[in-house]
N, C-alpha and C positions, 0 to 999 in steps of 0.2 A: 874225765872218765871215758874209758872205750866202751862200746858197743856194738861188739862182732854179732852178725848174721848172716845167711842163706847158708848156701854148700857149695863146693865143687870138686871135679878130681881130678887132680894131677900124678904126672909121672913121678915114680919115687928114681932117681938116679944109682947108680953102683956104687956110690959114696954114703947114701942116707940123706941127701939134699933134695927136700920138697920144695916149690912155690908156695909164699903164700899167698892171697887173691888180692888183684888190687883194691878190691871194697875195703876189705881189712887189714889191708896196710894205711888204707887213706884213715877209718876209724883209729888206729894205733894214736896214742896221746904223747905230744913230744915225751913229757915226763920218763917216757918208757924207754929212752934212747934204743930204741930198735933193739932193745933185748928182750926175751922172753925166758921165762923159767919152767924148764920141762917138767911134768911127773908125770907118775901112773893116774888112770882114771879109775873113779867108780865103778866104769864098766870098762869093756874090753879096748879100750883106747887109750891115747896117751893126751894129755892134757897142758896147753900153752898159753902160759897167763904172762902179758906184760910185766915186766919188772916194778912197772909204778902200781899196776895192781896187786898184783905178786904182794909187795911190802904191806899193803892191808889185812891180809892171810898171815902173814908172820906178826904183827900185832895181834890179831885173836889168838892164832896159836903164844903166845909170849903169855896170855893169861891161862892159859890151860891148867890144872891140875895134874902135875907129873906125877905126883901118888899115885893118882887113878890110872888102875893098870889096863884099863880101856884107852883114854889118854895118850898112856903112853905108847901103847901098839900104834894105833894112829899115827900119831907124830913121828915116830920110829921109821914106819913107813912111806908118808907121805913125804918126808925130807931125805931119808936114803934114795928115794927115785930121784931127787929133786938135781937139775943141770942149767946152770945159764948156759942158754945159748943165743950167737946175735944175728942178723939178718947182714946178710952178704950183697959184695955190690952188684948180684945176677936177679935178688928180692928172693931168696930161698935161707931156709933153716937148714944146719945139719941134726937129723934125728940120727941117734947112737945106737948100736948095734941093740942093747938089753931092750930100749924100748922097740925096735922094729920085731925084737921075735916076740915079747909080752905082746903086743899087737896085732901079729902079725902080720906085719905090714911089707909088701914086696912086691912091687911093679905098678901099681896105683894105690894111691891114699887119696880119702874122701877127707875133705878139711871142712867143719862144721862149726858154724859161727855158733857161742854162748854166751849173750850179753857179755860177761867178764873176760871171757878166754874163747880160745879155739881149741877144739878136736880132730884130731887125725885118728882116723879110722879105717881099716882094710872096709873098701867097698862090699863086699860081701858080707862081711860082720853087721854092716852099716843096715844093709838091706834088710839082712837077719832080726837085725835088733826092731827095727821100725814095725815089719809084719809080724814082729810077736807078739805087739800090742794094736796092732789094724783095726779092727772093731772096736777098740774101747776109746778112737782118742776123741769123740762125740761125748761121753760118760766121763772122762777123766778129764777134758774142758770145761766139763761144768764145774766139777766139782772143783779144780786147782783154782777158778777163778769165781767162786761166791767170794759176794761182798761181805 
């Protein structure tokens, strides 16, 4: 199992080809053969899940309820974003034009470790995001982590 953590930012290239850190490439689990599967995030970022983890996501989704037209919007979505992409022999991803502009992503990307996957972020969004919630992550530590 991988366990991506900290941040950092790097230059995003004329191509869409970011770095990604070597913490997180040493975490990366053979299994994953240096692929990663793109999508859109929750929030304004784009989301990079190993392929060996990746395939745990498509087992829960496989039991899903296609009826359920909640469901279905979900899965509709979350795989229409969805791209293999592999790690090149310079240690960089290429990100594709729809996720750099969903993102916004152009001249620096923040790469943020999520125990499962990595996040690429416009630094600015980044920053945005974090001090929206500034005061409360005293209040929302407690509470994420009762016993």
């Amino acid at each position: 199992m991988s366990f991506f953590k900290g941040q950092e930012t790097f230059s995003l290239d004329n191509k869409g080809r970011v770095n990604i850190p070597a913490k997180m490439r040493k975490a990366l689990s053979p299994d994953a053969n240096d692929t990663f599967v793109l999508t859109r995030g929750t929030d304004k970022c784009i989301v990079a899940y190993p392929l060996n983890e990746w395939k745990k996501y498509e087992e829960r989704y496989m039991g899903m309820n296609q009826f359920d037209e909640e469901n279905r919007f979900f899965l509709r979505t979350i795989l229409a974003w969805c791209e293999e992409v592999e790690i090149d022999a310079q240690q960089r991803i290429t990100i594709g034009k729809r996720y750099l502009d969903f993102a916004s992503l152009e001249g620096k990307v923040t790469v943020v470790g999520m125990i499962d996957h990595i996040e690429f972020w416009n630094p600015d969004e980044f920053e945005r995001y974090l001090n929206g919630h500034g005061d409360q992550y005293e209040q929302i530590a407690a509470k994420v982590m009762q016993s």
